[in-house]
Backbone as JSON, one array per atom type, in Angstrom:
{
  "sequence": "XXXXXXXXXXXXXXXXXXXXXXXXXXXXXXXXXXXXXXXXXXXXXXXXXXXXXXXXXXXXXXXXXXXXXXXXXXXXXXXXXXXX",
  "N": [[-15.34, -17.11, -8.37], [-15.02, -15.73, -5.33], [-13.31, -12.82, -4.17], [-10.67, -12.83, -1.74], [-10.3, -11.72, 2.28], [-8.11, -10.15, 1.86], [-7.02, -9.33, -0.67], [-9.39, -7.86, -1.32], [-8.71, -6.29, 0.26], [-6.82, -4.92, -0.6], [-6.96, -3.88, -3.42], [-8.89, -2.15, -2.8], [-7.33, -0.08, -1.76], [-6.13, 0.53, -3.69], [-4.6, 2.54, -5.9], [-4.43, 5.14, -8.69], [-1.54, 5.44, -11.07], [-0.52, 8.38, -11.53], [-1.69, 9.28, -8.85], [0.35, 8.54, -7.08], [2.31, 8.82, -4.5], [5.22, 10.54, -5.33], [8.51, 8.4, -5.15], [7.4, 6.01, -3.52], [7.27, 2.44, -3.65], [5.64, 0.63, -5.66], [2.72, -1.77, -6.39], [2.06, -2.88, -9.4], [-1.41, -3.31, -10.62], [-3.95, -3.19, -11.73], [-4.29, -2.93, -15.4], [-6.47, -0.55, -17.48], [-7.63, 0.66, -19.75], [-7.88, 2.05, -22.82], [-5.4, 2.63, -23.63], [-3.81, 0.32, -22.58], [-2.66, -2.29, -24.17], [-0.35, -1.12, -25.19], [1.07, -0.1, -23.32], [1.81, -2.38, -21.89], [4.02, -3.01, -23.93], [5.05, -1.51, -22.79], [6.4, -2.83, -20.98], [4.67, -2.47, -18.61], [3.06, -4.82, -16.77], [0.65, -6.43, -14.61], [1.08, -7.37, -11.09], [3.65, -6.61, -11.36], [6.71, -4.07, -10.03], [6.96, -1.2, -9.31], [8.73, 2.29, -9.51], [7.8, 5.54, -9.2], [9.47, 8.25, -9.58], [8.93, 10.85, -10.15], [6.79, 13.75, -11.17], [5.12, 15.29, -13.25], [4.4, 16.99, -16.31], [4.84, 14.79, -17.75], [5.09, 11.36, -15.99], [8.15, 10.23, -14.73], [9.27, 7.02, -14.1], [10.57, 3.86, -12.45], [11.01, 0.42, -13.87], [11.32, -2.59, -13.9], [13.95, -2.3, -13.22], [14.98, -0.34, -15.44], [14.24, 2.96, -16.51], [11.9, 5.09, -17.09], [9.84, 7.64, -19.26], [6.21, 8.34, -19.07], [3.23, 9.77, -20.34], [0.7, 11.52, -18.45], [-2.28, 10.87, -19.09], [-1.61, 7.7, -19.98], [-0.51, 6.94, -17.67], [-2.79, 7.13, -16.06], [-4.22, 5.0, -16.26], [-3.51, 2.87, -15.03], [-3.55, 1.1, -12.44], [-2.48, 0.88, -8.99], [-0.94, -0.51, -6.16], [0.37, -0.05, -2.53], [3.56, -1.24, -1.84], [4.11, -4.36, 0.58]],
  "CA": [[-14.62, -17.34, -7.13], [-15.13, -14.47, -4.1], [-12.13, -12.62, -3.53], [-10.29, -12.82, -0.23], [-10.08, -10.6, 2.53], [-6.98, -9.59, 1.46], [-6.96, -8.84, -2.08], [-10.38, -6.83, -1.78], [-7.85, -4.52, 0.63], [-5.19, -4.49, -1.96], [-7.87, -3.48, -4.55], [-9.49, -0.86, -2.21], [-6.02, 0.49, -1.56], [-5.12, 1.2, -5.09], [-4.75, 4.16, -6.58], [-3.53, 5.68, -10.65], [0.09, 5.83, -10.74], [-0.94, 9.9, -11.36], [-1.87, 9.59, -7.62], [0.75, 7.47, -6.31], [3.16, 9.62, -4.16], [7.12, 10.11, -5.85], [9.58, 7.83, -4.09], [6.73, 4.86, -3.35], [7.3, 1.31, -4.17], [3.83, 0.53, -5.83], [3.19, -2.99, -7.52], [0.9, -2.31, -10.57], [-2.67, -4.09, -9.78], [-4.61, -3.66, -12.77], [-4.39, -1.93, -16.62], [-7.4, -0.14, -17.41], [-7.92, 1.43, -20.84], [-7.49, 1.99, -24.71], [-3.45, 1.86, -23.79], [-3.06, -1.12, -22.19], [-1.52, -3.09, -25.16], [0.96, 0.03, -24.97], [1.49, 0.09, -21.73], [2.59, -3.6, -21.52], [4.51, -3.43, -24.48], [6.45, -0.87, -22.3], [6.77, -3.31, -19.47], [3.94, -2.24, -17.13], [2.38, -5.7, -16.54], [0.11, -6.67, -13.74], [1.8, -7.73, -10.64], [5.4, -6.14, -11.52], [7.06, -3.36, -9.27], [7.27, 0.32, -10.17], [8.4, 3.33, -8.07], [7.3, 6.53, -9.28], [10.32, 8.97, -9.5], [9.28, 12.38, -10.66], [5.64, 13.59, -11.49], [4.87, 16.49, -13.83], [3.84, 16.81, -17.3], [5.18, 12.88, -18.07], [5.73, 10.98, -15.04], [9.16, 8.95, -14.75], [9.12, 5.66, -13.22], [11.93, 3.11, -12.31], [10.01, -0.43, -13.8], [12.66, -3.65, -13.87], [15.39, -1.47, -13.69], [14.64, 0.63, -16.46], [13.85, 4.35, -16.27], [11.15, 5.51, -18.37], [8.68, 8.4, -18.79], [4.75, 7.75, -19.38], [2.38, 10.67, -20.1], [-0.12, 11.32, -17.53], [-2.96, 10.06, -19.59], [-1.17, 6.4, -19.71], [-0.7, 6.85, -16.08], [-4.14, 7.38, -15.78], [-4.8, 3.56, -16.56], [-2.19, 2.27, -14.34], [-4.32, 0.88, -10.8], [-1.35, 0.36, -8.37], [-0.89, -0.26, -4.18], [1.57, -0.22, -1.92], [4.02, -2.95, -1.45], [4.32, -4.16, 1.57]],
  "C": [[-14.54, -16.01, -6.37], [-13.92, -14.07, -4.16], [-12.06, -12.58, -2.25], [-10.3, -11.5, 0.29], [-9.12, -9.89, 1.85], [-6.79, -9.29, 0.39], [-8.22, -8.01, -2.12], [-9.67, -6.0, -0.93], [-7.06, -3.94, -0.21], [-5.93, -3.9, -3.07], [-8.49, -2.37, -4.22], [-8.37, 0.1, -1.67], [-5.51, 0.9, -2.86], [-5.9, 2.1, -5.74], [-4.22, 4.71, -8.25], [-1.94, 5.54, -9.88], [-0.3, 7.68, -10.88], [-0.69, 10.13, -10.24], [-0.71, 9.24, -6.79], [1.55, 8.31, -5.82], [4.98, 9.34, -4.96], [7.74, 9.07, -4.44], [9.03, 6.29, -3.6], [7.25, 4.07, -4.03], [5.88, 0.89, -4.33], [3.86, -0.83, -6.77], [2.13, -2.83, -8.22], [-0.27, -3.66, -10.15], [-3.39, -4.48, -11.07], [-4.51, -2.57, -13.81], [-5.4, -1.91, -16.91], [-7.7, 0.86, -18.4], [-7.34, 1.29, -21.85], [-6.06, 1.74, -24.56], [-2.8, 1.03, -23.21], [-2.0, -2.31, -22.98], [-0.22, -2.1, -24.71], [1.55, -0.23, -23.75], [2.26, -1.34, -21.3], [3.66, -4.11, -22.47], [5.85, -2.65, -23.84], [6.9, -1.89, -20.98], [5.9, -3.08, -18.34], [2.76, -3.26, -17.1], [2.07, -5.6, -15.48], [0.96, -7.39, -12.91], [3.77, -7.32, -10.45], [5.42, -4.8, -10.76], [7.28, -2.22, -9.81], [7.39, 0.96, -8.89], [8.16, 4.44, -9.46], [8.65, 7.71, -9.04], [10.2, 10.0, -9.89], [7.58, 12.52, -11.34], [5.88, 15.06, -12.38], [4.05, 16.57, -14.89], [4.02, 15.67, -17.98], [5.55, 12.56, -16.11], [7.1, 10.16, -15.64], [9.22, 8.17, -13.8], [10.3, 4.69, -13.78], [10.57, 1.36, -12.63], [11.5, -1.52, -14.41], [13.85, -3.16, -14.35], [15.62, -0.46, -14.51], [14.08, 2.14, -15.77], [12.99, 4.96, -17.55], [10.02, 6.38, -18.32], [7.27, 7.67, -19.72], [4.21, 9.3, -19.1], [1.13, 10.27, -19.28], [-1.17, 10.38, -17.86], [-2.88, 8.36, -19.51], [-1.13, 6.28, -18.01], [-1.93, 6.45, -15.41], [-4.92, 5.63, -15.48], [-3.97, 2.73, -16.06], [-2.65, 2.06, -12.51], [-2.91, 0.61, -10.2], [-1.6, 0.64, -6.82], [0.32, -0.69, -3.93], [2.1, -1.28, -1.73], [4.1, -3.06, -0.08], [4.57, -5.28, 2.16]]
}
């Protein structure tokens, strides 16, 4: 099935959480590597809302209320676009 206009923008619009600017509301798009089990066992499913609160050597991110850091690496595998 083709994707729509609109979801090949939302797909060409997303970026790592790494990239994603602090303070954004970003809705995760697609998981993308060896820590994906991980990554969803922390809560970062496809479709669910994350902002991005603090970048450094772990990022911390606000994900259903929760506050939780993720090393960059995990980040790394974390496609996400803007909500909007």
């Amino acid at each position: 099935m083709p994707l729509t206009l609109t979801a090949d923008l939302e797909i060409d619009s997303a970026v790592t959480l790494n990239q994603a600017k602090v303070g954004c509301d970003m809705q995760i798009r697609i998981l993308s590597g060896p820590g994906c089990d991980r990554l969803r066992d922390l809560g970062f499913c496809e479709q669910l809302q994350v902002r991005k609160l603090a970048g450094g050597r772990n990022l911390i991110c606000s994900i259903c209320g929760t506050r939780m850091a993720i090393s960059r690496e995990l980040a790394e595998q974390v496609m996400v676009s803007p909500v909007g």
